[in-house]
C-alpha atoms as one frame of an Amber mdcrd trajectory, in Angstrom:
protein
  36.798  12.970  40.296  39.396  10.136  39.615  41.170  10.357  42.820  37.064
  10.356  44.781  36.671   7.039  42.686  40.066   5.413  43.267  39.142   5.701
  47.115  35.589   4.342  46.673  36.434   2.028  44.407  38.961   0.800  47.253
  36.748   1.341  49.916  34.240  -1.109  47.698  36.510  -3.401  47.438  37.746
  -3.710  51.413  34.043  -4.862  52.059  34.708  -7.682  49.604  37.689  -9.032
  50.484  40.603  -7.995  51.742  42.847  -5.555  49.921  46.699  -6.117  48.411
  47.527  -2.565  49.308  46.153  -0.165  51.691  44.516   2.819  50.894  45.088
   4.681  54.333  48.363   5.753  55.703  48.866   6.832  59.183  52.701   8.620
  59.661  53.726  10.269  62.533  56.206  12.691  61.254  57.827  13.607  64.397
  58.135  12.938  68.302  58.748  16.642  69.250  55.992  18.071  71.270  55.891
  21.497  73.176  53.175  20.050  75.231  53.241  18.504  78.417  50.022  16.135
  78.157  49.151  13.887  80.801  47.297  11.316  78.598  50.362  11.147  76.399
  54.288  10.944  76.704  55.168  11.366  73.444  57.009  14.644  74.215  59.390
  12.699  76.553  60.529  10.065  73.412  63.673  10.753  72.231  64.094  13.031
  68.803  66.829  11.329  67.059  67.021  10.233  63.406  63.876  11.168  61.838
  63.337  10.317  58.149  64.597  13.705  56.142  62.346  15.296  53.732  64.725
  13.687  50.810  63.759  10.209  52.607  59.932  11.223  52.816  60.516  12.145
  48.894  61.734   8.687  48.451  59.217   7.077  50.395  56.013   8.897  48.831
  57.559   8.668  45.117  57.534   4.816  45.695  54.331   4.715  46.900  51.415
   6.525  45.090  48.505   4.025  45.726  47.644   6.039  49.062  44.098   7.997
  48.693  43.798   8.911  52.290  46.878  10.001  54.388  46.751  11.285  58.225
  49.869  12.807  59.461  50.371  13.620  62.757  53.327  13.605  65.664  54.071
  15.141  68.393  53.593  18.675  67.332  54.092  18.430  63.226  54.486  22.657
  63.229  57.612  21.801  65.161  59.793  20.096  62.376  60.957  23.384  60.336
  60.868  21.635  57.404  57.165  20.834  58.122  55.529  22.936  54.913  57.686
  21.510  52.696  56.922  17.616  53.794  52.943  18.277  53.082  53.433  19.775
  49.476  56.182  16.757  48.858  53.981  13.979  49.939  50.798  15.868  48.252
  52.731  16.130  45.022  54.095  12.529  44.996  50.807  10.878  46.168  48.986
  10.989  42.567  46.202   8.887  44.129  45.334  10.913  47.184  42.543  12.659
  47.679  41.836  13.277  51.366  45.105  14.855  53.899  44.492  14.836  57.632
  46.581  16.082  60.336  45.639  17.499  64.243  47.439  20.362  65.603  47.740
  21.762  69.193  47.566  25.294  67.529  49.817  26.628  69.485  51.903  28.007
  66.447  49.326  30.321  64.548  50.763  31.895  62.082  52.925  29.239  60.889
  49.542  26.504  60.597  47.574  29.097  58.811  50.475  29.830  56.108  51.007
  26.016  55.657  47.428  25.215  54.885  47.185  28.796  52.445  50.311  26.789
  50.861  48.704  23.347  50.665  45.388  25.412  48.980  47.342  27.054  46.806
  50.457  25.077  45.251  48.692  21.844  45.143  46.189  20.210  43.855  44.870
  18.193  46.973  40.900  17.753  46.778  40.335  17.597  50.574  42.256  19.128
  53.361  41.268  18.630  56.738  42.345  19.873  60.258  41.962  18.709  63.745
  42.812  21.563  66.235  43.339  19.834  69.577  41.077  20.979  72.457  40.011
  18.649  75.584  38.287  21.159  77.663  38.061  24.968  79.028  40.504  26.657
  79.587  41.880  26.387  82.710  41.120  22.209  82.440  42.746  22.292  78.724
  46.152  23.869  79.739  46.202  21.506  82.571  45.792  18.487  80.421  48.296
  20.064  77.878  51.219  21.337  80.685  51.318  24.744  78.491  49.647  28.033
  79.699  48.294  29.742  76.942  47.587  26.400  74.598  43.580  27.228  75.104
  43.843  30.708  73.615  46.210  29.979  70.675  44.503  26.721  69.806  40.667
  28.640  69.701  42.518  31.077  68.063  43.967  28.969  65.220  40.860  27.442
  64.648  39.197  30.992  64.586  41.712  31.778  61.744  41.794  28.630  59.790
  37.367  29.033  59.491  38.042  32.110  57.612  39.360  29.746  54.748  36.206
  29.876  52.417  37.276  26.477  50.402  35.047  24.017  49.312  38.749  21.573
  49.597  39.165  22.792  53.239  37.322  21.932  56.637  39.099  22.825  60.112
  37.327  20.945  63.611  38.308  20.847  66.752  39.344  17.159  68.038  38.145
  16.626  71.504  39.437  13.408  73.300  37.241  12.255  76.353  40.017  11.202
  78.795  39.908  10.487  82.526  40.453  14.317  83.452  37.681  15.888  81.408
  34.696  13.868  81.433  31.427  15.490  81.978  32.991  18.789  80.888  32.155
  18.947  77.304  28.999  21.444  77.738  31.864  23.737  79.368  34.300  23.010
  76.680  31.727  24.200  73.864  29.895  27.337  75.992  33.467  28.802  76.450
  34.295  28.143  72.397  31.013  29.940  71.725  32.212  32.691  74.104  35.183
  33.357  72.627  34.773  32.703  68.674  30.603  33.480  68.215  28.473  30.879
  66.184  29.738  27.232  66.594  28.137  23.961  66.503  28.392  20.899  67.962
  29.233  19.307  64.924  32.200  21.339  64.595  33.861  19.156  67.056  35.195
  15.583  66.438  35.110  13.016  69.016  36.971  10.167  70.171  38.209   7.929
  73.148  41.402   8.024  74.601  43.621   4.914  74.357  46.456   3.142  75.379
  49.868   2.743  72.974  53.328   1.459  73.961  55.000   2.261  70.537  53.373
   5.644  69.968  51.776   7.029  72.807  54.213   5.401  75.187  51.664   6.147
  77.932  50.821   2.436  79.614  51.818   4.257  82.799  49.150   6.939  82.987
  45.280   7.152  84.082  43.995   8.815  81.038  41.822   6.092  80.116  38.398
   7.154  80.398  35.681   5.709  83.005  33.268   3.355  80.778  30.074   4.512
  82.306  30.573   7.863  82.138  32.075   8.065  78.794  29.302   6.403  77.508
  26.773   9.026  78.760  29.409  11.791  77.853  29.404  10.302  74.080  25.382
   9.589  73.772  24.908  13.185  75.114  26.674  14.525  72.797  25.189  12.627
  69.609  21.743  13.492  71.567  23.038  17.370  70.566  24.367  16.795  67.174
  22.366  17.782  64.127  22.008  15.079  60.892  24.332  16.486  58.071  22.569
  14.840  54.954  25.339  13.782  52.357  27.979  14.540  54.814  30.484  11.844
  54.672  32.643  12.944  57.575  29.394  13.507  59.729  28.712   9.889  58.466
  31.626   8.091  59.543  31.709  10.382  62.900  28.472   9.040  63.827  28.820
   5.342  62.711  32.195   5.763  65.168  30.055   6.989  67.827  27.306   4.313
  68.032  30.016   1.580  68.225  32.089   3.336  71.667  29.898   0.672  73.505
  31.163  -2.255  72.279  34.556  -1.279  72.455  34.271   0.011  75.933  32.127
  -2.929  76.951  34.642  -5.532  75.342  37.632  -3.742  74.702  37.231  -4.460
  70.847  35.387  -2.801  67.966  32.219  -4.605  66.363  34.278  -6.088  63.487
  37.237  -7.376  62.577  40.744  -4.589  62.562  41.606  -3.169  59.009  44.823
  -2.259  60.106  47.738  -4.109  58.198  45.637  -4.720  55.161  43.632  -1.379
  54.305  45.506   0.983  56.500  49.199   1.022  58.139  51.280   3.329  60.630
  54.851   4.416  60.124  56.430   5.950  63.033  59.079   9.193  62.655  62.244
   6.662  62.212  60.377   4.840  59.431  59.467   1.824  61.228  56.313   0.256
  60.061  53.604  -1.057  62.124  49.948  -2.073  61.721  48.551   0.801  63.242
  49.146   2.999  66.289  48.281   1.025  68.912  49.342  -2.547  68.130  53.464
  -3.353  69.055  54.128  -5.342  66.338  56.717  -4.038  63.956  56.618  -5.129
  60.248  59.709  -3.939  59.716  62.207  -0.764  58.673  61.518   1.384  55.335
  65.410   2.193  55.547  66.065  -1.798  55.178  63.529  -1.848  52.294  65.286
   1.216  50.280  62.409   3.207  50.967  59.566   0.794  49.422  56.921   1.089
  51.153  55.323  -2.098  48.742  58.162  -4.584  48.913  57.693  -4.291  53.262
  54.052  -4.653  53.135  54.535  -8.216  50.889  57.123  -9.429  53.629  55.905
 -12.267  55.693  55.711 -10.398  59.124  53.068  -8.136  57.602  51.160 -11.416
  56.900  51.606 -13.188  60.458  50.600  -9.690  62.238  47.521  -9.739  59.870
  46.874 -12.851  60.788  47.065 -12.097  64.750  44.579  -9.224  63.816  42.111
 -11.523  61.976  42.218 -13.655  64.921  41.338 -11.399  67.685  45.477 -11.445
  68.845  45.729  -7.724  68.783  45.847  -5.264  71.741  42.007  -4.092  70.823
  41.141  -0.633  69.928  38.932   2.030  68.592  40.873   4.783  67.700  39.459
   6.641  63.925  42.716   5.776  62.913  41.696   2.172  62.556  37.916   2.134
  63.211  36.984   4.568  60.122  38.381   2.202  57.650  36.921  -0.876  59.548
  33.421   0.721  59.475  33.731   1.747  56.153  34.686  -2.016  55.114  31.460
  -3.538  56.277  28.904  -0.885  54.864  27.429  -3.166  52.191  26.981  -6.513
  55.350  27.812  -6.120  58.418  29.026  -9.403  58.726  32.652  -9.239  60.334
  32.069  -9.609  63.813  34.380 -11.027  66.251  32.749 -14.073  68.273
């Protein structure tokens, strides 16, 4: 119950004024992918120099305030060490209360025995998985480069849903992209096909973007038509069922309604979180606002691992102001539009002009 009102309280608080210290952390943990995707080139970044788990120790036991932290990569079931990074930052982050992370599924066995891990060394209140999955089959291991990434990632998620924990939820995370819109119907009749009963809601939607310093995909046609992923997104929420006291169903829908104005404008209804309730750290340990804006705050190796004394430095405060000020790249990724929604639920009243 403390750690649910630490993140409320902070959550409060964000639609008040803005925070010292976020409460969300984004970290991608590594740049090693076994995917080919074509709305992503993270697997062709270079893999050198990634923080070590005694550096992610360091980092996490310096920095406790975080209640809500999303990891992701590249491929996190790729780093060996992977198991042993979740129940390290779990066990150092007193204040957390919700972990994230997506997963291509591709590696079964090993996902399944790190979340039975998580469930049962720690003490985490919420655990929840995103199992990557942007079409049918054939359409899915085309976007992803891999044969077989359909059948293991349906198959992971099929195994993960036999977790009966009230501190564990699995979904699949579908992206609408250039290659797969108006194949969503598809995407869920061949889920249904293969695992029985599934809902709609048992999917989580979002928009694919553009990224220089994570994706590093500027090059590619993922992004999606706006027209049509506008009807693609409000048929969809035309299917989905009202989840009363949900708070993930909340948020998902709230991010749903809003798609227009970003793919109208290019910007979310209100004004960015990122660099004052949430921040990014890429697998080196360089800090940015978020994942889509190139504008480094600096190195935790140069800061001795504090992830506090970086955030005071003055080129966290001249990217934040860049972000007040509309200066930003413009996005609506969940990464950074969950946290802006949820910082103008009590009035509305951060819109950019």
């Amino acid at each position: 119950m403390r750690r649910i009102a630490t993140l409320a309280t902070r959550i409060l608080y964000s639609n008040l004024r803005e925070l010292p210290l976020p409460y969300r952390l984004t970290y991608a943990v590594t740049n090693l992918c076994q995917a080919h995707c074509s709305m992503c080139n993270i697997w062709q970044k270079p893999v050198h120099d990634e923080l070590t788990l005694a550096e992610i120790g360091a980092l996490f036991s310096n920095t406790a305030h975080f209640s809500w932290i999303n990891l992701t990569g590249g491929e996190l079931f790729l780093r060996p060490d992977i198991s042993d990074i979740f129940c390290c930052i779990i066990n150092h982050s007193k204040n957390l209360y919700l972990l994230n992370f997506p997963t291509n599924g591709f590696r079964t066995d090993t996902i399944c025995a790190a979340v039975d891990r998580i469930l049962k060394e720690t003490k985490l209140p919420r655990l929840i998985v995103s199992v990557s999955l942007d079409g049918p089959p054939a359409l899915h291991n085309s976007i992803r480069g891999m044969s077989g990434c359909w059948e293991n990632a349906v198959q992971t998620f099929k195994q993960l849903r036999e977790r009966h924990s009230n501190r564990f939820s699995v979904y699949f995370g579908h992206t609408l992209q250039s290659a797969n819109l108006g194949t969503f119907d598809e995407t869920l009749d061949a889920c249904r096909e293969a695992i029985g009963q599934l809902s709609i809601n048992d999917f989580h939607i979002n928009i694919a973007h553009s990224s220089g310093h994570y994706y590093d995909n500027e090059d590619t046609d993922a992004l999606p038509d706006q027209k049509q992923a506008l009807a693609e997104i409000e048929h969809i929420r035309q299917q989905q069922s009202p989840k009363v006291l949900d708070p993930v169903a909340f948020i998902e829908k709230r991010y749903q309604r809003h798609v227009r104005d970003y793919l109208s404008s290019g910007r979310g209804p209100y004004v960015c979180q990122a660099a004052v309730a949430s921040g990014f750290i890429d697998p080196i340990g360089i800090v940015y606002p978020c994942s889509v804006f190139d504008s480094p705050l600096g190195a935790l190796r140069d800061f001795g691992m504090d992830f506090q004394r970086l955030w005071r430095s003055p080129a966290r405060t001249h990217t934040r102001d860049l972000i007040r000020n509309s200066q930003c790249p413009g996005c609506w990724t969940p990464c950074e539009a969950y946290q802006t929604l949820l910082a103008n639920l009590l009035l509305p009243r951060k819109k950019h002009p």
